[in-house]
Backbone as JSON, one array per atom type, in Angstrom:
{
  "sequence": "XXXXXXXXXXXXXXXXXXXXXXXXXXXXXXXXXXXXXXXXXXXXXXXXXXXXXXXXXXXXXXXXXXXXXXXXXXXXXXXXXXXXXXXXXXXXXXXXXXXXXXXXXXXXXXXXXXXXXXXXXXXXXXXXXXXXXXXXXXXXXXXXXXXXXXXXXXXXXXXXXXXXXXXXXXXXXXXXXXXXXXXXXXXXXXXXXXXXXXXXXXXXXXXXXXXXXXXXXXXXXXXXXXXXXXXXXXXXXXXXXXXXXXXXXX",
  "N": [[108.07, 104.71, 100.51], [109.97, 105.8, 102.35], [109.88, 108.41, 100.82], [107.36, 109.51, 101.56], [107.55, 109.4, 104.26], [109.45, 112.05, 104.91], [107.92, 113.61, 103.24], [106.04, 114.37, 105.62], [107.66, 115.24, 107.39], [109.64, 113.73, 108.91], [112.27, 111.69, 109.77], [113.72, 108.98, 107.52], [114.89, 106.31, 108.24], [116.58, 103.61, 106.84], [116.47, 100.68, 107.02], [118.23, 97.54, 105.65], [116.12, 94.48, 105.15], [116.04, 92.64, 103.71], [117.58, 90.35, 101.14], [118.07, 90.04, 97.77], [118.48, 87.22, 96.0], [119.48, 85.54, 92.78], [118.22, 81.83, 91.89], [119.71, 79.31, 92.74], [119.42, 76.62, 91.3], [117.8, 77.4, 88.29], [116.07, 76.04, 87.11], [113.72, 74.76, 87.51], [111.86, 77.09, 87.16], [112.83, 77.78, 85.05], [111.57, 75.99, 83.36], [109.18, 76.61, 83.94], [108.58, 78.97, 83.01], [109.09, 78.58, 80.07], [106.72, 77.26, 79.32], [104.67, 78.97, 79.58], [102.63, 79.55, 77.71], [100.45, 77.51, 78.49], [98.65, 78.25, 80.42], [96.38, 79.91, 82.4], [96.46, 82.27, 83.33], [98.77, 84.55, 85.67], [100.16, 84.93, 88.31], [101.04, 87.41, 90.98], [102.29, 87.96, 93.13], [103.72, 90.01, 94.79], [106.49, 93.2, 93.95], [109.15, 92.08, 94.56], [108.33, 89.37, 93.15], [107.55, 89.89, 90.72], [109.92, 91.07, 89.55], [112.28, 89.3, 89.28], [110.61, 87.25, 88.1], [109.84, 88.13, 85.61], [112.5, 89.49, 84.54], [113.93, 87.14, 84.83], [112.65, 86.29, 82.61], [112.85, 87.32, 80.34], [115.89, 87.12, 79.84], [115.78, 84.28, 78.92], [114.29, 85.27, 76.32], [111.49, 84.8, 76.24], [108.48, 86.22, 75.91], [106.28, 87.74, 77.4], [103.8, 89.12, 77.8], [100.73, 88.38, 76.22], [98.15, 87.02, 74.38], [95.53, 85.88, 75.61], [96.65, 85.51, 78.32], [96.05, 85.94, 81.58], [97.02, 88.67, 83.44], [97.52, 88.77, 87.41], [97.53, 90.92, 90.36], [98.21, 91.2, 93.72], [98.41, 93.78, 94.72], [98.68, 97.09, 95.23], [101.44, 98.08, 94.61], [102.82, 95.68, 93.72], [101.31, 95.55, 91.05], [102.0, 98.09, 89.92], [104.98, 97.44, 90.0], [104.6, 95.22, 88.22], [103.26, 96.7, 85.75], [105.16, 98.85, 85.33], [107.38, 96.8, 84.17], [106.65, 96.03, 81.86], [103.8, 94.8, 81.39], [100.37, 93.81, 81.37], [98.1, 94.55, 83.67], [95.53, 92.52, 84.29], [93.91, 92.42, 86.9], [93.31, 93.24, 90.03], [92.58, 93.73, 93.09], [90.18, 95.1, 95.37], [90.2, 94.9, 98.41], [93.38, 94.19, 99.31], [95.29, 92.14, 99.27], [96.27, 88.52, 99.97], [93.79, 86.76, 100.27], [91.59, 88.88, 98.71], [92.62, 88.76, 96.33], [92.3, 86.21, 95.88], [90.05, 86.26, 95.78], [88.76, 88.27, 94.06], [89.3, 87.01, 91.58], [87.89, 84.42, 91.63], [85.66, 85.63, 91.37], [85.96, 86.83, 88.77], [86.88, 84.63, 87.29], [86.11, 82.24, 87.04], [87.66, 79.59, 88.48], [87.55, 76.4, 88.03], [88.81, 74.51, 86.34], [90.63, 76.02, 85.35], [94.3, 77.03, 84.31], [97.24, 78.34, 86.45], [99.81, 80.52, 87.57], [102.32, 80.96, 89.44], [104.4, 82.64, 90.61], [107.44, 83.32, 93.28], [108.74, 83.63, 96.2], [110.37, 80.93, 98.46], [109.08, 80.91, 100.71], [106.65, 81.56, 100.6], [102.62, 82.81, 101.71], [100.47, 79.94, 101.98], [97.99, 80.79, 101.07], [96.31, 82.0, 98.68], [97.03, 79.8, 96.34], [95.89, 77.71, 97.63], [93.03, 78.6, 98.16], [92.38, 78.92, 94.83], [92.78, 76.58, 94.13], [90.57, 74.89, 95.63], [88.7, 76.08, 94.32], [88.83, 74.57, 92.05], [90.5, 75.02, 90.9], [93.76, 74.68, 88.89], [97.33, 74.69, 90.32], [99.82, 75.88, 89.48], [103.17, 76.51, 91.77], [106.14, 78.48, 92.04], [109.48, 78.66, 92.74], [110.8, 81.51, 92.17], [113.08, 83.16, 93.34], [115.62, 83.67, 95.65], [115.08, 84.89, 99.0], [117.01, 86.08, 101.34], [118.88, 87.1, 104.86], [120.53, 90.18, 105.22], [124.28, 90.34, 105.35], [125.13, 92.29, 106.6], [124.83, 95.15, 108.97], [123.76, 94.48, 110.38], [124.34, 95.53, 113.13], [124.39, 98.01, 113.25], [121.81, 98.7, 113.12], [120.77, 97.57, 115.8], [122.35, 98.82, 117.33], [121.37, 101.71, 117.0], [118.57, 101.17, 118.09], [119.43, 100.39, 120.94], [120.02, 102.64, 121.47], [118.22, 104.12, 121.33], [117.34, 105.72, 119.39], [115.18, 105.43, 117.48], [112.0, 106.04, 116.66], [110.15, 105.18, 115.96], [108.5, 101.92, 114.27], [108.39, 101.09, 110.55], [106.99, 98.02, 109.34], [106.67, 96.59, 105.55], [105.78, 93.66, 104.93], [105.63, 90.47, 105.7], [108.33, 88.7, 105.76], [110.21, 90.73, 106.36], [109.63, 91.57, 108.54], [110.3, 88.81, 110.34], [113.24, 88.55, 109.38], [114.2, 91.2, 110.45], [114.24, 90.88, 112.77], [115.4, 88.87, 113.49], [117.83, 89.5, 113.36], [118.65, 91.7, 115.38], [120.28, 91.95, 118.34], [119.7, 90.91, 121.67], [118.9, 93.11, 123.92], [118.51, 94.93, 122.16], [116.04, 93.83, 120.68], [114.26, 93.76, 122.54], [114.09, 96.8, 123.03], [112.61, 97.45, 120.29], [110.26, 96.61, 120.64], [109.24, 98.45, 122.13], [108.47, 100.19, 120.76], [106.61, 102.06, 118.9], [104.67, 100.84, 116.26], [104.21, 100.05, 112.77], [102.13, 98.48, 110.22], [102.13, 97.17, 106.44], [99.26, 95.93, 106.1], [97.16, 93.14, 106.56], [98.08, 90.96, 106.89], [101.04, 91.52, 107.48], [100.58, 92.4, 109.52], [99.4, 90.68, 111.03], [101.83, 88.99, 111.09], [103.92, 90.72, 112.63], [102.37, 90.53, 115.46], [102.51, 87.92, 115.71], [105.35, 87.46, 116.23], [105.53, 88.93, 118.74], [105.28, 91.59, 119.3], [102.93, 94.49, 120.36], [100.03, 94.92, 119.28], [99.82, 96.6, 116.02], [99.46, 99.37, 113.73], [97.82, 99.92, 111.57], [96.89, 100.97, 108.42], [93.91, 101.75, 106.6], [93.93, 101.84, 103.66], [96.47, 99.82, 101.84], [99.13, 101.44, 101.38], [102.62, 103.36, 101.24], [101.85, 105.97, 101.88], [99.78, 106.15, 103.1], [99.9, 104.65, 105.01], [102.12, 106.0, 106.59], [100.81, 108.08, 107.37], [98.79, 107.03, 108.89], [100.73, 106.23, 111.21], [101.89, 108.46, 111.77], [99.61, 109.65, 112.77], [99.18, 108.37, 115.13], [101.56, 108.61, 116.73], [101.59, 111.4, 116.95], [99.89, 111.67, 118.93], [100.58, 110.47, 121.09], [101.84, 109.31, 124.39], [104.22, 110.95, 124.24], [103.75, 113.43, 122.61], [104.7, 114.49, 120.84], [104.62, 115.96, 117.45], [105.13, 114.65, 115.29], [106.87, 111.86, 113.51], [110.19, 111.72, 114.35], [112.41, 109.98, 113.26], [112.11, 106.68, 111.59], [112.16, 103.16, 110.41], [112.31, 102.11, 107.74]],
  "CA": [[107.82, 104.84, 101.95], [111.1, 106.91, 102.79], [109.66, 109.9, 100.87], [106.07, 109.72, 102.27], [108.11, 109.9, 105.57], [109.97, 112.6, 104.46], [106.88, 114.48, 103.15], [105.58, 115.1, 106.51], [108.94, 116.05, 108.37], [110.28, 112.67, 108.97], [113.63, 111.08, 108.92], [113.64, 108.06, 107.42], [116.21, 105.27, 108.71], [115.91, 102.61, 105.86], [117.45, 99.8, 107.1], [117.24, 96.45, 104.23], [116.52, 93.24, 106.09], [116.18, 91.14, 102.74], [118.72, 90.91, 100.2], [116.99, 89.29, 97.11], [119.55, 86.71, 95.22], [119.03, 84.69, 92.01], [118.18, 80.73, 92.54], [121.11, 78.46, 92.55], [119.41, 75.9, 90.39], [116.6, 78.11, 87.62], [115.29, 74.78, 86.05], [112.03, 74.86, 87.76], [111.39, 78.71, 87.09], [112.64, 77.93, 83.31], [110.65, 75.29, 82.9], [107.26, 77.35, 83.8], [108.36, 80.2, 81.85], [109.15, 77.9, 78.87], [105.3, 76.2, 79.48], [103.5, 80.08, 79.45], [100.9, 79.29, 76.55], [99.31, 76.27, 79.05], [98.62, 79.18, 81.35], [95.35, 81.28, 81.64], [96.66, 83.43, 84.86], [99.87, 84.77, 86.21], [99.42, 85.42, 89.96], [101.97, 88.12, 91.08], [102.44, 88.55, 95.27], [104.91, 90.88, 95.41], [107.2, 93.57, 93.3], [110.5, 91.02, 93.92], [108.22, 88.43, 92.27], [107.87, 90.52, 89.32], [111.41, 91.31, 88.69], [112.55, 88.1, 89.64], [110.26, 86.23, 87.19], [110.11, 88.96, 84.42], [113.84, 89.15, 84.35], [114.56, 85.64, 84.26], [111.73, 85.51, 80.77], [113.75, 88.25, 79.35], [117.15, 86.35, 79.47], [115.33, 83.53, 77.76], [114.08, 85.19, 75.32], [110.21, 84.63, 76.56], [107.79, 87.4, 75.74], [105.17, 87.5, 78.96], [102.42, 90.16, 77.16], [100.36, 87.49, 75.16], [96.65, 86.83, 74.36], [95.05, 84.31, 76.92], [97.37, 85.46, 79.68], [95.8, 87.24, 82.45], [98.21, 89.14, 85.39], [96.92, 89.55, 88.33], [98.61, 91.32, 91.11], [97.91, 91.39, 94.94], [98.42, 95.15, 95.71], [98.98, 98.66, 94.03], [103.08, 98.55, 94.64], [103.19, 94.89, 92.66], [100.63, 95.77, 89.79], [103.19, 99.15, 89.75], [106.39, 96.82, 89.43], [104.18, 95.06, 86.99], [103.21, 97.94, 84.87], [107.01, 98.88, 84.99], [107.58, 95.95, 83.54], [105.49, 96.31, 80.74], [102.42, 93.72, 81.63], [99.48, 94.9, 81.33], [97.45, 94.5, 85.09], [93.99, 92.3, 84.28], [93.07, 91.7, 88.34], [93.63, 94.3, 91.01], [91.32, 93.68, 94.26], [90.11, 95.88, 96.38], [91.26, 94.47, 99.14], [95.13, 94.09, 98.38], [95.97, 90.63, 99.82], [95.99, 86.86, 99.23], [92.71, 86.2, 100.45], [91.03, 89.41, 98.5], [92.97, 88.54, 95.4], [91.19, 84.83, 95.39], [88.03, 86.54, 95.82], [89.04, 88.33, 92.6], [89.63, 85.93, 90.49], [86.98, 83.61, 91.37], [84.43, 86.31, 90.36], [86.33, 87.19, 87.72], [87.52, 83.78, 85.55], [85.49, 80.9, 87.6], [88.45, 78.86, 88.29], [87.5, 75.61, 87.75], [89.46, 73.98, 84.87], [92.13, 77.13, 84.44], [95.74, 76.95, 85.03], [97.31, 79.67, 86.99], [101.16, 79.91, 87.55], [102.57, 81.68, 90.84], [106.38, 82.74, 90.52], [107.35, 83.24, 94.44], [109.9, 82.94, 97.31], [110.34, 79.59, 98.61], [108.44, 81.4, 101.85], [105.43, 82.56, 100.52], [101.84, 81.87, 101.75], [99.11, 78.89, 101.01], [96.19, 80.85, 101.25], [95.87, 82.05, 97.51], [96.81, 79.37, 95.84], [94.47, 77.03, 98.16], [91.66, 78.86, 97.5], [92.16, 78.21, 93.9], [92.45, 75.16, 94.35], [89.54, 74.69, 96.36], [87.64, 76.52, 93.79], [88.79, 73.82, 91.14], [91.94, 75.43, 89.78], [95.07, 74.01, 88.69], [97.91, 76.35, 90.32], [101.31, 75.63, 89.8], [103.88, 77.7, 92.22], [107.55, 77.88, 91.52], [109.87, 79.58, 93.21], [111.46, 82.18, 91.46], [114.04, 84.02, 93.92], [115.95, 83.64, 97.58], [115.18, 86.52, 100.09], [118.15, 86.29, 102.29], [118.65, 88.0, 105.87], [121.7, 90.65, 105.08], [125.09, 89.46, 106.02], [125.63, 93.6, 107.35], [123.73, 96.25, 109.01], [122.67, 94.02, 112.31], [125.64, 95.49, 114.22], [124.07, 99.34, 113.48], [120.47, 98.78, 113.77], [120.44, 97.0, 117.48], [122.8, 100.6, 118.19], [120.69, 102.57, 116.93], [117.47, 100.73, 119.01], [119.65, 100.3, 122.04], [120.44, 103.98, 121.99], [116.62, 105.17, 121.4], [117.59, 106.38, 118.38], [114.3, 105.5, 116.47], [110.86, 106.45, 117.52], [108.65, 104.24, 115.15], [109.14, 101.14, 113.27], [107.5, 100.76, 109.7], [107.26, 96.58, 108.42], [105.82, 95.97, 104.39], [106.06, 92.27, 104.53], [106.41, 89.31, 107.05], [109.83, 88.12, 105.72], [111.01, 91.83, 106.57], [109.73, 90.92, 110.33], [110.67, 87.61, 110.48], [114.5, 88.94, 108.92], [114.33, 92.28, 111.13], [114.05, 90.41, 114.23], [116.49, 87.96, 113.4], [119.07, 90.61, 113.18], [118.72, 92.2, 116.5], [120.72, 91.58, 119.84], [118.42, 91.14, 123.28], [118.45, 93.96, 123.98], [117.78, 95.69, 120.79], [115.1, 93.43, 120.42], [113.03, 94.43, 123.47], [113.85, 98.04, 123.06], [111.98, 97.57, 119.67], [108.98, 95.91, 120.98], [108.24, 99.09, 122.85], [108.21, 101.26, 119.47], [105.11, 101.96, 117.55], [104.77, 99.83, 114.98], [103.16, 100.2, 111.25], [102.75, 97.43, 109.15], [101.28, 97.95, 105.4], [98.22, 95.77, 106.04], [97.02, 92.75, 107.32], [99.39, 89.71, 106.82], [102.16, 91.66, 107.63], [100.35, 93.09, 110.94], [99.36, 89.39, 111.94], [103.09, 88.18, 111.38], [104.19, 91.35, 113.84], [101.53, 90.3, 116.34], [102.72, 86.31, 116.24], [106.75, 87.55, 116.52], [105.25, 89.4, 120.3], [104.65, 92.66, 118.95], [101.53, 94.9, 120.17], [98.63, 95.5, 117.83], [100.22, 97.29, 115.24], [99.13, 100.54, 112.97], [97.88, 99.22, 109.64], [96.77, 102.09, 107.37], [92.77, 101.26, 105.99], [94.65, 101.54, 102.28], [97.57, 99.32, 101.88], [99.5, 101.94, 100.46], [103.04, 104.13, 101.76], [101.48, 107.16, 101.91], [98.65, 105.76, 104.15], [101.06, 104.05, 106.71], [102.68, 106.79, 106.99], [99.95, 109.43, 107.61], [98.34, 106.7, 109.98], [102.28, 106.17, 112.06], [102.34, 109.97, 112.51], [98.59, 110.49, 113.67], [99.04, 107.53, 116.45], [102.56, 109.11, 117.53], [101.21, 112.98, 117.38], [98.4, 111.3, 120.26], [100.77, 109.35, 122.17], [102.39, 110.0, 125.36], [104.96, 111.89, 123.89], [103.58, 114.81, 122.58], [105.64, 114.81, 119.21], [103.41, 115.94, 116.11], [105.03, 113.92, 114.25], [107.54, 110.68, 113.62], [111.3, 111.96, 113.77], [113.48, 108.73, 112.83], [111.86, 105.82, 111.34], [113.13, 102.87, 109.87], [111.09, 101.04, 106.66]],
  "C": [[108.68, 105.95, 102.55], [110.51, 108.43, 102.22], [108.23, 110.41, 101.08], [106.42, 110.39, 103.84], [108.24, 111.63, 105.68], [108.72, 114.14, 104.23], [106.47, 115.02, 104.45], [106.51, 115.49, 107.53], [109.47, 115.13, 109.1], [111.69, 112.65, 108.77], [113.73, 109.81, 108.72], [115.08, 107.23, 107.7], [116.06, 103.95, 108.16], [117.4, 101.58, 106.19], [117.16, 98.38, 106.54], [117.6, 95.49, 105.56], [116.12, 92.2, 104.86], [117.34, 91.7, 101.86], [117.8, 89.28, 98.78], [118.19, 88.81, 96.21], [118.65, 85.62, 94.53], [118.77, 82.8, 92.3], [119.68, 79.92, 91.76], [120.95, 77.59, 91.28], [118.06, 76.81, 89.89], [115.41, 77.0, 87.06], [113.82, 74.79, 86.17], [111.26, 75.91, 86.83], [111.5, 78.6, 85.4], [112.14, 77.31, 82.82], [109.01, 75.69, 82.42], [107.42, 78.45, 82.95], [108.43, 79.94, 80.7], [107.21, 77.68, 78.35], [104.2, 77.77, 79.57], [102.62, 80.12, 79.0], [100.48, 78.98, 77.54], [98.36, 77.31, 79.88], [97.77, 79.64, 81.29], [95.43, 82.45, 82.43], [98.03, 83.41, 85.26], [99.36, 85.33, 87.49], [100.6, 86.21, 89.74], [101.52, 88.38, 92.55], [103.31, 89.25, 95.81], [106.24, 91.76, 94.04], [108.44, 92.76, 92.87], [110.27, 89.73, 92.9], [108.3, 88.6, 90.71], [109.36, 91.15, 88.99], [111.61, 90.07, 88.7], [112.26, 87.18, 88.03], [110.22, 86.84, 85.88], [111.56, 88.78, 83.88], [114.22, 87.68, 83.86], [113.78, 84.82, 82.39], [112.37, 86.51, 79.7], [114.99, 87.78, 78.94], [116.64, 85.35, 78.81], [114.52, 83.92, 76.6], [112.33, 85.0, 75.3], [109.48, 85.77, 76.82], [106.27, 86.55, 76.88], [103.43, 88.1, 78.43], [101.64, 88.96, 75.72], [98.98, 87.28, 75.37], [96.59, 85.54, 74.98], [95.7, 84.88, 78.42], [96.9, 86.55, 80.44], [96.67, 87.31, 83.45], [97.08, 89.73, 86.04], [97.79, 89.77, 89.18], [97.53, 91.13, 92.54], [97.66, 92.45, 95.51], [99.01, 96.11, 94.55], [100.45, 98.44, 93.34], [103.48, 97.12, 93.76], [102.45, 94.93, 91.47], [102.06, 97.06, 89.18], [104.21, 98.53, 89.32], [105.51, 96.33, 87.92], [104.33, 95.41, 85.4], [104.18, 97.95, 83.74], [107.89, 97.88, 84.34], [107.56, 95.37, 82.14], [104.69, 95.15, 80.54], [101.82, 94.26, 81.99], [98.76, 93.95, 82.14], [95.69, 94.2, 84.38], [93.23, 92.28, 85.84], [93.49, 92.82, 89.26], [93.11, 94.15, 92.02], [91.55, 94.54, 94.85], [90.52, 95.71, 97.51], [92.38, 93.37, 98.71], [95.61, 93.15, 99.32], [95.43, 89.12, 99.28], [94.31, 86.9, 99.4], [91.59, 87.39, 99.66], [91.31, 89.56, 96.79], [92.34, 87.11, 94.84], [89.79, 84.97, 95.0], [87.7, 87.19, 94.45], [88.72, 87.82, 91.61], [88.9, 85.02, 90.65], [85.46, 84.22, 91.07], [84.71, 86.64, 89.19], [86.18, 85.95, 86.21], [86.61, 82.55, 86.01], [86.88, 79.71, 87.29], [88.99, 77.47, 87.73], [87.88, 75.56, 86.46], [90.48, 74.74, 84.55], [93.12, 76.85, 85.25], [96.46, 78.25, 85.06], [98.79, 79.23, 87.41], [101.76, 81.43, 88.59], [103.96, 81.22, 91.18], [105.67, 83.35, 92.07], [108.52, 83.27, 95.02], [109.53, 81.58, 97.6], [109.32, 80.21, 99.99], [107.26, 81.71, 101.9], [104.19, 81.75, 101.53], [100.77, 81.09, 100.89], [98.09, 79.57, 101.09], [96.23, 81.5, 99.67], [96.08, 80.87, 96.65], [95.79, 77.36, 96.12], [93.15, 77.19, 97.96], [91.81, 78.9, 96.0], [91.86, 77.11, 93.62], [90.88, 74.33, 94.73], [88.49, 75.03, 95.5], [87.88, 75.29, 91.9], [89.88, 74.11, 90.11], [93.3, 74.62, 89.75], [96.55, 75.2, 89.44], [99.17, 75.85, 90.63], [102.32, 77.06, 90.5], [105.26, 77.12, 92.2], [108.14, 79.21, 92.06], [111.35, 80.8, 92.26], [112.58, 83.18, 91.87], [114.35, 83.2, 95.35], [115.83, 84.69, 97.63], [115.77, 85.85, 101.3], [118.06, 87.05, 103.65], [120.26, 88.44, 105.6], [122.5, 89.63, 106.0], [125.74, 91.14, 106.79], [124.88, 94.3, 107.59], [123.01, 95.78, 110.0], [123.25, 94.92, 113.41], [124.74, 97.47, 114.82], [123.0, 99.01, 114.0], [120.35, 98.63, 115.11], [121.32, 98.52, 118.01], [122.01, 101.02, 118.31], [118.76, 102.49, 118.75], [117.77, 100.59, 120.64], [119.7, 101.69, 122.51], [119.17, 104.79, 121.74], [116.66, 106.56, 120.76], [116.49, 106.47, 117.38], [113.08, 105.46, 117.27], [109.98, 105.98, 117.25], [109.61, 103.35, 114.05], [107.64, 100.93, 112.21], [107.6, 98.94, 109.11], [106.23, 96.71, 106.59], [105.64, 94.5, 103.73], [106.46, 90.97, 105.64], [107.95, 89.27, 106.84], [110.34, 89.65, 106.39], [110.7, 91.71, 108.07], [110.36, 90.06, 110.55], [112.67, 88.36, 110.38], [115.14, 90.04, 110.58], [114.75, 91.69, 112.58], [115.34, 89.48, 114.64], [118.35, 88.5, 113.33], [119.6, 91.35, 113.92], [119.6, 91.2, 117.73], [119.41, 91.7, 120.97], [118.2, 92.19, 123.58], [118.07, 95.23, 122.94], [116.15, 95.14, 120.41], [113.75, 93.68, 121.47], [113.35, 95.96, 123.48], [112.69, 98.23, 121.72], [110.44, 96.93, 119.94], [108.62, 96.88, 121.82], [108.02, 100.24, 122.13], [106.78, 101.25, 119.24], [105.46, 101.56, 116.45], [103.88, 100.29, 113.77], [103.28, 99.02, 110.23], [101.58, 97.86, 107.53], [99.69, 97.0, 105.54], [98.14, 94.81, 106.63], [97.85, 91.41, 107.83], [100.46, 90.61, 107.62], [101.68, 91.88, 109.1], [100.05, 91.6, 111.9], [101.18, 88.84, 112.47], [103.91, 89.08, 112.88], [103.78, 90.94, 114.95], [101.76, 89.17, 117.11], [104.28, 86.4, 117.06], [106.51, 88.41, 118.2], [105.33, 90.94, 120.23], [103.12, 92.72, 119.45], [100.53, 95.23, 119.17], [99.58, 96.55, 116.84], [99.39, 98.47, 114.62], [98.85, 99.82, 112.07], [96.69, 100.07, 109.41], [94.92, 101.12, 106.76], [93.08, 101.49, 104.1], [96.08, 101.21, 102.54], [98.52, 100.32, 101.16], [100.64, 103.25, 101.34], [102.47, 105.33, 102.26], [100.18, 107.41, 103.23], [98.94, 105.22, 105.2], [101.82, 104.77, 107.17], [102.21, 107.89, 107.84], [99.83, 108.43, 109.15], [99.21, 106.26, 111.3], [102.09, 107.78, 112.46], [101.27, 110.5, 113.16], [98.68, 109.99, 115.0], [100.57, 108.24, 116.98], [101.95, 110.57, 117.74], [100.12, 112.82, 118.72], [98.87, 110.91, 120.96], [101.49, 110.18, 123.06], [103.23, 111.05, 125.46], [105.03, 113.14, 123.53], [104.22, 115.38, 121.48], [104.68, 114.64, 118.21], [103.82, 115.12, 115.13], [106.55, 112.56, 114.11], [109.67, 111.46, 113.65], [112.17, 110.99, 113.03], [112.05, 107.42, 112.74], [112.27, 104.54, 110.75], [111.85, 102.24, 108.74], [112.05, 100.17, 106.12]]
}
């Protein structure tokens, strides 16, 4: 995202509002990664899920790349962690969210009777592994990480926003709203509610919308490069008269 910014004459202001820490107790998470054969699907909703749950099958000793096991991913940037991972990407949807990833996979495997296993935050949402369900699937979810709200870096940001220091905000994820928001002073927090907003697609643009955010920017490909272009065409049009985003934060 920072060097999509960047590309078009941006400055990016990357400020983290998760901090991603291992689980206190693993038992669950080593249990399902122990139990992989039973499995005919790995869901994947997010790059931290794939380190997260990769990592933790590598310290045991649990090879993930195995006949029967299909990965599917939600979106380009977690098939990518994937990849990087070295799991090889059976599911991809065209549209890159829960509800276009069910649609997937129930044209793909016909759910009924398969078991499907969905490493996660303790936060995530029910709508993919409901519609499995619904379609007759078995779908165990286990949470495989905490995403934290930093314990530093509230004190700058609300400066920066009080002092109308940033001219567009980018979100790729509710928790990074939900976090972001939670991190702000009063008045940081209504100076950012009169930013332009970008979120990468449509979950994340609803969760902006519920936290009292206006309609947001969301890019017709979930994808940096496309939230970026579509952040700098809606600021080069707006009142301002600036071709393009100077300070952003992702």
């Amino acid at each position: 995202l920072s060097s999509a910014i960047r590309a078009l004459g941006g400055e990016p202001v990357e400020i983290p509002t998760l901090v991603i820490e291992p689980l206190e107790d693993p038992s669950e998470l080593d249990g399902a990664i122990d139990r992989i054969d039973v499995y005919d699907a790995l869901l994947l909703t997010s790059a931290n899920a794939v380190r997260a749950f990769v990592g933790r099958a590598v310290s045991r000793g649990v090879a993930l790349s195995r006949p029967g096991l299909r990965v599917a991913c939600v979106g380009a940037h977690t098939a990518e962690a994937a990849r990087d991972a070295g799991l090889h990407v059976h599911a991809l949807p065209s549209r890159q969210d829960a509800e276009g990833l069910a649609a997937e996979l129930v044209a793909q495997l016909d759910p009924a009777g398969r078991r499907f296993l969905m490493p996660r935050s303790a936060i995530g949402r029910e709508t993919l592994p409901a519609a499995l369900r619904e379609a007759g699937g078995q779908v165990d979810v286990v949470v495989a990480y905490r995403a934290v709200v930093p314990g530093d870096g509230a004190g700058d940001l609300s400066d920066r926003l009080e002092a109308g220091a940033l001219d567009a905000l980018s979100f790729t994820s509710p928790s990074t709203v939900r976090n972001f928001l939670a991190m702000l002073r009063p008045a940081a927090r209504e100076a950012a509610m009169a930013l332009p907003v970008a979120a990468i697609g449509p979950t994340t643009a609803e969760a902006l919308e519920d936290a009292g955010f206006a309609p947001p920017i969301v890019p017709e490909v979930p994808s940096a490069a496309a939230l970026v272009a579509a952040l700098a065409e809606r600021i080069a049009g707006g009142p301002s008269g600036r071709e393009r985003p100077r300070e952003e934060t992702s």
